[in-house]
C-alpha positions in Angstrom: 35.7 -10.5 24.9 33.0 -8.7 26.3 32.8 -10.3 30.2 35.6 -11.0 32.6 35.8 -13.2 35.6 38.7 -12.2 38.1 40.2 -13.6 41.4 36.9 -13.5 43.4 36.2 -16.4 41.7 39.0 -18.4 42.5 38.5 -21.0 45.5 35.0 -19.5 45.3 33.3 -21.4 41.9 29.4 -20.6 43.1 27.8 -21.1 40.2 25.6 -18.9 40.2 26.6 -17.4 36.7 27.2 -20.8 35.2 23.2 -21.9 36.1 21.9 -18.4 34.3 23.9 -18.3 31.1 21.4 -18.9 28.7 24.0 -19.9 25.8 26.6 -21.8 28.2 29.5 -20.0 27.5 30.8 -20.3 31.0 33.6 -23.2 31.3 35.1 -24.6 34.5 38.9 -23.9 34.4 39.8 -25.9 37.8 40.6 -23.0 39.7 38.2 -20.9 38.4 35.3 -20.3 36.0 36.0 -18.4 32.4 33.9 -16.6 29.6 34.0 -18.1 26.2 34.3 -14.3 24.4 33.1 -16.4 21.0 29.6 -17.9 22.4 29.0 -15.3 24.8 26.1 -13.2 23.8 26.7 -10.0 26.1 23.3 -10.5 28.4 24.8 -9.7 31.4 23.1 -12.0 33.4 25.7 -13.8 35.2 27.3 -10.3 36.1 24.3 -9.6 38.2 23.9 -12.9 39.6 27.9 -13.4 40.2 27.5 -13.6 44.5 31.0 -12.5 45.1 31.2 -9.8 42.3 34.0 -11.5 40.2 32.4 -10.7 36.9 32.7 -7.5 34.9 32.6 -6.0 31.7 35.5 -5.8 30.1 36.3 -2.5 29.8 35.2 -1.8 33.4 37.5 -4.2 35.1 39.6 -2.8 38.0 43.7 -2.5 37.1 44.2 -4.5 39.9 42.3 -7.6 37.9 43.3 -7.2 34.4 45.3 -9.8 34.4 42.5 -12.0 34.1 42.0 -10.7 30.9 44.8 -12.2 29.2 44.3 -15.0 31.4 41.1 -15.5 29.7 42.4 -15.3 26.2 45.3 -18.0 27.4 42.4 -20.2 28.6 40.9 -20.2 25.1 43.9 -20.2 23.0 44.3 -24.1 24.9 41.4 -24.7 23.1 39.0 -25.4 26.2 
């Protein structure tokens, strides 16, 4: 997993980083958006263009918000 999307997102959904992914790795999880970690190719690009600032890289995501790490992971592991 390289990108992270955390609780800025949630309620918020703007899209942004969905429309600039150039290997749509971003999937709608109802209450928020997640990072495939096994399409994503690491571009950055919906980091920068994230309007809320919800998006990081993994290892710079505050300890306040890594819970949506594993809350990625569980996304996946449903198989969405």
């Amino acid at each position: 997993m390289t990108f992270v999307i955390t609780s800025a997102c949630i309620g918020e959904k703007a899209e942004d980083c969905v429309d600039v992914c150039p290997v749509d790795c971003i999937k709608d999880g109802g209450d928020q958006y997640y990072i495939d970690p096994d399409i994503c190719i690491s571009c950055g690009a919906c980091e920068v263009n994230c309007p809320v600032s919800a998006i990081y890289y993994i290892d710079d995501v505050p300890e306040e918000e890594e819970a949506y790490i594993q809350k990625a992971v569980d996304f996946f592991k449903k198989g969405n």
